[in-house]
Structure formats: structure tokens, C-alpha cells
Backbone as a printed PyTorch tensor [residue, N CA C, xyz], in Angstrom:
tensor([[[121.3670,   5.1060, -50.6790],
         [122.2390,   4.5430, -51.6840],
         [123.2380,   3.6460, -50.9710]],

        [[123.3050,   2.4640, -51.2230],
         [123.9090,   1.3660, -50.5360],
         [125.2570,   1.8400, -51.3710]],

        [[126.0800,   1.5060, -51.2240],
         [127.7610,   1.1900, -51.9440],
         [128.5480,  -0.0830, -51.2940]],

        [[129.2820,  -0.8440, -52.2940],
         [130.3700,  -2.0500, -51.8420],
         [130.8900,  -1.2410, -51.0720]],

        [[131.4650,  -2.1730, -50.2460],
         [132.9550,  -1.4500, -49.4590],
         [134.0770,  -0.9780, -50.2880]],

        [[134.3370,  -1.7650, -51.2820],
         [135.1790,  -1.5970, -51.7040],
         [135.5280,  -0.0320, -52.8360]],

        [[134.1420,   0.2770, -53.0360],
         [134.0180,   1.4790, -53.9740],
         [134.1150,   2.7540, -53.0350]],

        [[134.9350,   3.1240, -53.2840],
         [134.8430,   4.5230, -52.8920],
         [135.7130,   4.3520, -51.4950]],

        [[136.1800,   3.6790, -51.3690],
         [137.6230,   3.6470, -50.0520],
         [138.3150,   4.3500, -49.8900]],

        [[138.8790,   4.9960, -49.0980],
         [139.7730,   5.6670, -48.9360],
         [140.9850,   5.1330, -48.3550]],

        [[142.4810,   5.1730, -49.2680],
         [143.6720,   4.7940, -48.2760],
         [144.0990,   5.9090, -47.3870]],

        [[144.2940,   5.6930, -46.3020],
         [144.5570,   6.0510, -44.8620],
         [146.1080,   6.7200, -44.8270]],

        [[147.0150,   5.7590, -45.4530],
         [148.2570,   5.3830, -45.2410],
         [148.7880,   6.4830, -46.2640]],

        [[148.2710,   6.4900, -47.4200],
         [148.2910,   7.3540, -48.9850],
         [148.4490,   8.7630, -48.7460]],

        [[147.1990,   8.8450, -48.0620],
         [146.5650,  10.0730, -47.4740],
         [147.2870,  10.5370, -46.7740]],

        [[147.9760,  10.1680, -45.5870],
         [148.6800,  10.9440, -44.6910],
         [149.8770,  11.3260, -45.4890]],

        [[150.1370,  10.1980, -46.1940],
         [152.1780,  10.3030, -46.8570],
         [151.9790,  11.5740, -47.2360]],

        [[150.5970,  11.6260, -48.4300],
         [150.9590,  12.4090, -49.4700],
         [150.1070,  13.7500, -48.8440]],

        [[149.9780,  13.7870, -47.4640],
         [149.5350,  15.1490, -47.2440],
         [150.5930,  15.6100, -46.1110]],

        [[151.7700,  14.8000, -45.4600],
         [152.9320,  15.2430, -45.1700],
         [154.0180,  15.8150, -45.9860]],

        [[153.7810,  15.2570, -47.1520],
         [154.8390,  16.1410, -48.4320],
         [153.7680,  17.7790, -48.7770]],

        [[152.9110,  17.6540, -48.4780],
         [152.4490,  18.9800, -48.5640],
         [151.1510,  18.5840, -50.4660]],

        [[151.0680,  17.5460, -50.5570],
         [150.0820,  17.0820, -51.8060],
         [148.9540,  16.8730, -51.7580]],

        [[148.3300,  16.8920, -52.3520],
         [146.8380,  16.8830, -52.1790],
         [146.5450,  14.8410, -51.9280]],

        [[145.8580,  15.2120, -50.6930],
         [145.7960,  13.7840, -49.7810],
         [144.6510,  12.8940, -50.8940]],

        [[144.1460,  13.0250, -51.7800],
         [143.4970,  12.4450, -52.2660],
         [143.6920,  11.9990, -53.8250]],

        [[144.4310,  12.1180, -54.7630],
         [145.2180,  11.9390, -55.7280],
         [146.6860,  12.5380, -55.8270]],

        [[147.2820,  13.0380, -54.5200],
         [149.0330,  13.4220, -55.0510],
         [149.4780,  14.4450, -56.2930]],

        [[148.3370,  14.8230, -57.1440],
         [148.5360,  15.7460, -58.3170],
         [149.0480,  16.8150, -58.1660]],

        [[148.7770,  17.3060, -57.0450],
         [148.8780,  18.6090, -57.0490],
         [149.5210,  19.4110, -55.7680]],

        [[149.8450,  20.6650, -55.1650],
         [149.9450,  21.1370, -54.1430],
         [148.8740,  21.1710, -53.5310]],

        [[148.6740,  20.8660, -52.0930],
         [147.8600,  20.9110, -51.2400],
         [147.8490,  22.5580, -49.9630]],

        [[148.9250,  22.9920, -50.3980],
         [148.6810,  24.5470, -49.6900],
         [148.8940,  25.7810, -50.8420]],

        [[148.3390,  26.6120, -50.4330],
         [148.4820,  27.1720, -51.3710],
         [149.9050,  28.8590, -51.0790]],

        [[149.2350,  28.7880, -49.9570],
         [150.1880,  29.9090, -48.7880],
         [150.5640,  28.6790, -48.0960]],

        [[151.5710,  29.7960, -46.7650],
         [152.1380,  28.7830, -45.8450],
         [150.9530,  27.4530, -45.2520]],

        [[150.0380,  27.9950, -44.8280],
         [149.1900,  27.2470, -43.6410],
         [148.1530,  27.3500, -44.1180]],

        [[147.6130,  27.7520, -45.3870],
         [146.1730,  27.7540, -46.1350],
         [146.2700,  26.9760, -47.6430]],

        [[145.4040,  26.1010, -47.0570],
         [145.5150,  25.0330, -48.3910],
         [144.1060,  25.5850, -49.3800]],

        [[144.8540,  25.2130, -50.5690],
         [144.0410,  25.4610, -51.9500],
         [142.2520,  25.2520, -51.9670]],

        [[141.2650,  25.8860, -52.4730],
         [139.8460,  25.7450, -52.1160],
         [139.6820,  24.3900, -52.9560]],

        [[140.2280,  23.6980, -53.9710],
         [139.9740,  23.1860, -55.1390],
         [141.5320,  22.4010, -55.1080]],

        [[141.4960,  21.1370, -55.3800],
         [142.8120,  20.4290, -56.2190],
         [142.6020,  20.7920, -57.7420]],

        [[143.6850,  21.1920, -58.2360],
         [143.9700,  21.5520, -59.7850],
         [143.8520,  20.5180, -60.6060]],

        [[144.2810,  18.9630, -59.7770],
         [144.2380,  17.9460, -60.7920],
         [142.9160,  16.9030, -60.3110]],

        [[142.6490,  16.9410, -59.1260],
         [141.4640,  16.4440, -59.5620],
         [140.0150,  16.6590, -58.8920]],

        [[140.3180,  17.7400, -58.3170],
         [138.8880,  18.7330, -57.9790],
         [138.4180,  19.0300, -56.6350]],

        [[139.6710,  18.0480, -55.9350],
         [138.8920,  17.6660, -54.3160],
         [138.5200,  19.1820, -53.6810]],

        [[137.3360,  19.2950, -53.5030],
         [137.1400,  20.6660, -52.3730],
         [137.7100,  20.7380, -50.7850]],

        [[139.0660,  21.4280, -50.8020],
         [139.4780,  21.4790, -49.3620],
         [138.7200,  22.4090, -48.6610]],

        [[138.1540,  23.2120, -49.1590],
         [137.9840,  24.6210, -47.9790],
         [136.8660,  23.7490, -47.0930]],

        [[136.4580,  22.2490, -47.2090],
         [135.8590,  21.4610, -46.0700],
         [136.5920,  20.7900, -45.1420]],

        [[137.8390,  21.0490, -45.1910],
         [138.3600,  20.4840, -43.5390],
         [138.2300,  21.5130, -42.5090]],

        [[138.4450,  20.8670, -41.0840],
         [138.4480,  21.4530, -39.7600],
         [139.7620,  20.9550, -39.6100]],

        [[140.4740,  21.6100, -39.7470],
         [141.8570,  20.8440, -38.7610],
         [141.9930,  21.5230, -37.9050]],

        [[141.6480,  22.9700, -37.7370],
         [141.3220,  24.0320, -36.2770],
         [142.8620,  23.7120, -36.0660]],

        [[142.7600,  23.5440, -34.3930],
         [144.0330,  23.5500, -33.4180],
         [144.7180,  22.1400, -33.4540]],

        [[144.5380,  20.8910, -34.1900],
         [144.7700,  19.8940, -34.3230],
         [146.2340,  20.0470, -34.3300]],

        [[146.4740,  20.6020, -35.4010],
         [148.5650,  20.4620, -35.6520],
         [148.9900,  20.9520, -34.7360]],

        [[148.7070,  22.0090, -34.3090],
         [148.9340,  22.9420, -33.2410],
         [149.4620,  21.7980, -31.9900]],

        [[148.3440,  21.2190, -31.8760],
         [148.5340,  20.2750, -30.4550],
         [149.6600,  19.3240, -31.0550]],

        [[149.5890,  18.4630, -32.2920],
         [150.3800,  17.6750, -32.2450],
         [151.9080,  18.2270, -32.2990]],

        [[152.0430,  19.5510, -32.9300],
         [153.3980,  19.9590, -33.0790],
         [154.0340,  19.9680, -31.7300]],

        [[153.5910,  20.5610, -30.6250],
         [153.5620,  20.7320, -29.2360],
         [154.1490,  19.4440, -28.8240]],

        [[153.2780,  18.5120, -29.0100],
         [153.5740,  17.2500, -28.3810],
         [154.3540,  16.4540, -28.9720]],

        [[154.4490,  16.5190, -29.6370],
         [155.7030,  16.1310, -30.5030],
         [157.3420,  17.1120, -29.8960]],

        [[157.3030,  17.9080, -30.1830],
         [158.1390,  18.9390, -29.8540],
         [158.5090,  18.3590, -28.4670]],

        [[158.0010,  18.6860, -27.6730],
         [158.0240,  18.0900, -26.1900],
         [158.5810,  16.3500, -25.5030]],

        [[158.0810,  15.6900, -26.7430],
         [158.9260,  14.5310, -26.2170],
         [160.0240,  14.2750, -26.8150]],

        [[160.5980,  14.8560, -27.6240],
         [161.8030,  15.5660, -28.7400],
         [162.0220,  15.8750, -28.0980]],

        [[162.1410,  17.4530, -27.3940],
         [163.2410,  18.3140, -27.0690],
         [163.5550,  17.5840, -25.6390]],

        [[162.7160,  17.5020, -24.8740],
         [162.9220,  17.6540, -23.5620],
         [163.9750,  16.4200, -22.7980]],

        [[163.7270,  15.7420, -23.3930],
         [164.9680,  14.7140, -23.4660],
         [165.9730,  15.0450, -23.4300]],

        [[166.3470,  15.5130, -24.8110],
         [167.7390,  15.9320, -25.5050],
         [168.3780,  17.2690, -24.5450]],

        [[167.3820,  18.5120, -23.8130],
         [167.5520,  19.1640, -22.8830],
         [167.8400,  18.7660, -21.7600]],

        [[167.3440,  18.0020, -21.2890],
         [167.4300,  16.9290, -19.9280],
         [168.9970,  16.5470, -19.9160]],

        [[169.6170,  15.9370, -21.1600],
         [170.7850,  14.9480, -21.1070],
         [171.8890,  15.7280, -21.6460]],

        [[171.4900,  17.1940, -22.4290],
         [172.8590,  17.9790, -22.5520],
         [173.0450,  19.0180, -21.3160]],

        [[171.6340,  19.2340, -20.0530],
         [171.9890,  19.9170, -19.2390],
         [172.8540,  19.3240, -17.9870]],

        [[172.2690,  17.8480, -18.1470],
         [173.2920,  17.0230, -17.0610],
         [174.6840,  16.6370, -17.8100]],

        [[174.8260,  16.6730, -18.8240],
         [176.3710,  16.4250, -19.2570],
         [177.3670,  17.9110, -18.9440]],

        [[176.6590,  19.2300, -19.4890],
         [177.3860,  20.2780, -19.9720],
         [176.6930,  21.2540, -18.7140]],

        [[177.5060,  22.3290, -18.1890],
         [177.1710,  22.9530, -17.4890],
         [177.2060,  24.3150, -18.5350]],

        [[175.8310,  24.6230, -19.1410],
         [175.8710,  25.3780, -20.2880],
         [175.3440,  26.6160, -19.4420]],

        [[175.9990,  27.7990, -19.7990],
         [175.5400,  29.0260, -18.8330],
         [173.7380,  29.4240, -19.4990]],

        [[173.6410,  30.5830, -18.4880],
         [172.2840,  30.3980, -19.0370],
         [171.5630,  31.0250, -19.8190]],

        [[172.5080,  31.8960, -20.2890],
         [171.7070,  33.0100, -21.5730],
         [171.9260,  31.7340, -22.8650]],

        [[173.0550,  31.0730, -22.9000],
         [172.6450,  30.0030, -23.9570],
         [171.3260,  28.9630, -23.4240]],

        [[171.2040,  28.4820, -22.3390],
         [170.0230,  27.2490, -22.4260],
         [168.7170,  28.4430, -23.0230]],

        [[168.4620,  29.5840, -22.5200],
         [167.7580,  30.7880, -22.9390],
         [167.3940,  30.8400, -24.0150]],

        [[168.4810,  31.0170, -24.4730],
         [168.1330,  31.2710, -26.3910],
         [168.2710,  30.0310, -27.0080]],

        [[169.0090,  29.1070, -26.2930],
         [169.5060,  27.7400, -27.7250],
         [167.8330,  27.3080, -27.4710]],

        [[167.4580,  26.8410, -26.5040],
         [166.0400,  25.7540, -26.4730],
         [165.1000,  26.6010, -27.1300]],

        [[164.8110,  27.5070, -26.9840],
         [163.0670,  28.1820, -27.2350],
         [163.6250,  28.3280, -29.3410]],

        [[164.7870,  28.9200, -29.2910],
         [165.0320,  29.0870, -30.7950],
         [165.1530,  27.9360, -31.4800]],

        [[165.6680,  26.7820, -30.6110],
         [165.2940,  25.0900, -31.1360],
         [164.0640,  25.0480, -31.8050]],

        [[162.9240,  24.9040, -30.7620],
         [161.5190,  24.8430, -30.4360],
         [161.2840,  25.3120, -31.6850]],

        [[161.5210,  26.7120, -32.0260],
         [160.6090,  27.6260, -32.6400],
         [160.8090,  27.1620, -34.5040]],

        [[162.2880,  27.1800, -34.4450],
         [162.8810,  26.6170, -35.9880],
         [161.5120,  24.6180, -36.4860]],

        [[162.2260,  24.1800, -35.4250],
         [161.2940,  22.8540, -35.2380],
         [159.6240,  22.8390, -35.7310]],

        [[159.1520,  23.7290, -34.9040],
         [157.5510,  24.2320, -35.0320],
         [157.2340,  24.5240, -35.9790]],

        [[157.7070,  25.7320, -36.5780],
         [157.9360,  26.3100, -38.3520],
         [157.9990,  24.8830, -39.2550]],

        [[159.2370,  23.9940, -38.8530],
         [159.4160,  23.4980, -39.8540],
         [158.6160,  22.1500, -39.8730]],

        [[157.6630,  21.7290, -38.5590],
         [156.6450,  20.7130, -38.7900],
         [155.2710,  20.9210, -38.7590]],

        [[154.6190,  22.6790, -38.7380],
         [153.2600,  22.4100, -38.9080],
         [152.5630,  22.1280, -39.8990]],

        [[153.1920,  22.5960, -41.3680],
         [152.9800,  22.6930, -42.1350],
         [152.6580,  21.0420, -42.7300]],

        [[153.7620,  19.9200, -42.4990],
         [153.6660,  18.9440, -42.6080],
         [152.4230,  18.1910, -41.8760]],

        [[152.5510,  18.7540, -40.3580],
         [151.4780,  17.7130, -39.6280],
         [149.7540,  18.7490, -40.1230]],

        [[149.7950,  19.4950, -40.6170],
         [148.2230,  20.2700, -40.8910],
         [148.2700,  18.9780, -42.6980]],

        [[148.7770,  18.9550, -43.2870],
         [148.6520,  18.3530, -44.3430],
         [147.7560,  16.9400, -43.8010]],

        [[148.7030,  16.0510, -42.9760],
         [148.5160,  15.2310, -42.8270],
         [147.6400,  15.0350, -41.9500]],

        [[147.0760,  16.3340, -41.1730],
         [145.6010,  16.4070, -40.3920],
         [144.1360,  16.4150, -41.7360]],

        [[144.6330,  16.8030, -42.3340],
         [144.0870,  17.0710, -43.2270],
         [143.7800,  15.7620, -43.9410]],

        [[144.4840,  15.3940, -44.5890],
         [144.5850,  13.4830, -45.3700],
         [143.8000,  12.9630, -44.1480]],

        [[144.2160,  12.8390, -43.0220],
         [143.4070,  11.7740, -42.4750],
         [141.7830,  11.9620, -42.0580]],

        [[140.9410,  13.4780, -42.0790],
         [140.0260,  13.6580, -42.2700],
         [139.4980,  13.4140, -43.4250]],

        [[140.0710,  13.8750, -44.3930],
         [139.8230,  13.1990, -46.1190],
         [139.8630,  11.3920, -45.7640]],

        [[140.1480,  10.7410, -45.7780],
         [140.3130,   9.5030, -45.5060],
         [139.7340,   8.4490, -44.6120]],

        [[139.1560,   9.5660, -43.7620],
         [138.2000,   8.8740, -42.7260],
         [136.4600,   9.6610, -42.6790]],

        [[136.5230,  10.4120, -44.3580],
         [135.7810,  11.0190, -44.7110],
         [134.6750,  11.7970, -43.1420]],

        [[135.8370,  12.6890, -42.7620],
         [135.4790,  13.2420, -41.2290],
         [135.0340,  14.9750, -41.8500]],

        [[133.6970,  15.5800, -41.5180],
         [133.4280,  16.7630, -41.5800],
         [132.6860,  16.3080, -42.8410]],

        [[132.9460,  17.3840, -43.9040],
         [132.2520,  17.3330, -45.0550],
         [132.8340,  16.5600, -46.0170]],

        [[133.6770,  15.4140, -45.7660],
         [134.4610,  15.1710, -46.6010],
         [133.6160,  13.5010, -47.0200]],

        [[132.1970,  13.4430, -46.4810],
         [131.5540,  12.1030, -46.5900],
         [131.4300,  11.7060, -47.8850]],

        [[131.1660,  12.9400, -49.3000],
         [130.9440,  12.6600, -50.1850],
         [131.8340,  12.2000, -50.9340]],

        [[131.1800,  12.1850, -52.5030],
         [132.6680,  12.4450, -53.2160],
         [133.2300,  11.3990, -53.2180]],

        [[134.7450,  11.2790, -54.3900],
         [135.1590,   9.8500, -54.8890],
         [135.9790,   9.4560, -53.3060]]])
């Protein structure tokens, strides 16, 4: 079955936005998780089957790396300004880290997610 290019495209750009707000990367209708870190088998509004992504360890890595060129900086330049004792560098950095992590996997698995939808990667070839 041949298809235009133009039928059946996927935006890239759409996809990620609206699977960083936590929406379903393929029409925005709906929630895209359903628990913290487990997204819905089915979109409510317009049917997309998620339980076909792999995002595996994907966020995982990007949260990391992300995290890392974030913090380590900002650690770097308040340890050479402030001579901060060390049960605070102890607890302030890793409890940084950890608040940070919590509060971006959720975003970057969405948007691992949209961009497999979008680059119709795994099972996601079919379909509108």
C-alpha cells in the first residue's frame, strides 16, 4: 500500500510538547499516564494503543544527563564561592538530584514516548 507523504504524518514537535505535559502525544485529548510512570493501554479520546512503546531505560538516561550538566555546574561554582561544611554538600546535592529526577521523568518518558509515536518507532508503524 503506497501512501502520499503527506497522509498520515506525524508532527514531531506536537508530539513531544504534548507528551511533556503528560498528554497523549498523538491528539492532546487526553492523559497520557495513567499512574505515576505507566501510561494508559488506550487514549480515551482517540484510541491510540500505548501499551506499544519501548521507552525501557531511555528517560532514565536522559534524566541522568540532564541532571548532570545542571547540577554539576551549579555544585562546582557554589563549592568554590562558599566553604559549605560537609554534612550540608551531603544532603543538599543528592536531595537536589533526587527532588529534580522525580520531578523530570515523568515529563521526559512522555516525551520518549511522542517521539517514538512520531517517528512511528516499535509498533507504532500503523495507524493514523
Amino acid at each position: 500500500m503506497n501512501q502520499s507523504p503527506s497522509i498520515g504524518e506525524r508532527d514531531l514537535r506536537s508530539a513531544l510538547l504534548r507528551g511533556l505535559r503528560g498528554e497523549c502525544p498523538a491528539c492532546g485529548g487526553a492523559r497520557l499516564f495513567g499512574r505515576f510512570l505507566k501510561p494508559v493501554s488506550h487514549c480515551p479520546a482517540c484510541g491510540q494503543d500505548w501499551t506499544l512503546h519501548s521507552a525501557d531505560d531511555m528517560p532514565a538516561y536522559l534524566v541522568v544527563l540532564i541532571l548532570g550538566h545542571v547540577l554539576v555546574p551549579i555544585l562546582v561554582a557554589v563549592n568554590m564561592r562558599y566553604d559549605l561544611p560537609m554534612w550540608l554538600d551531603m544532603s543538599l546535592w543528592p536531595g537536589l538530584a533526587l527532588i529534580m529526577a522525580l520531578a523530570m521523568i515523568q515529563p521526559v518518558k512522555g516525551a520518549v514516548i511522542g517521539f517514538q509515536w512520531a517517528k512511528r518507532m516499535h509498533g507504532f508503524a500503523g495507524g493514523r
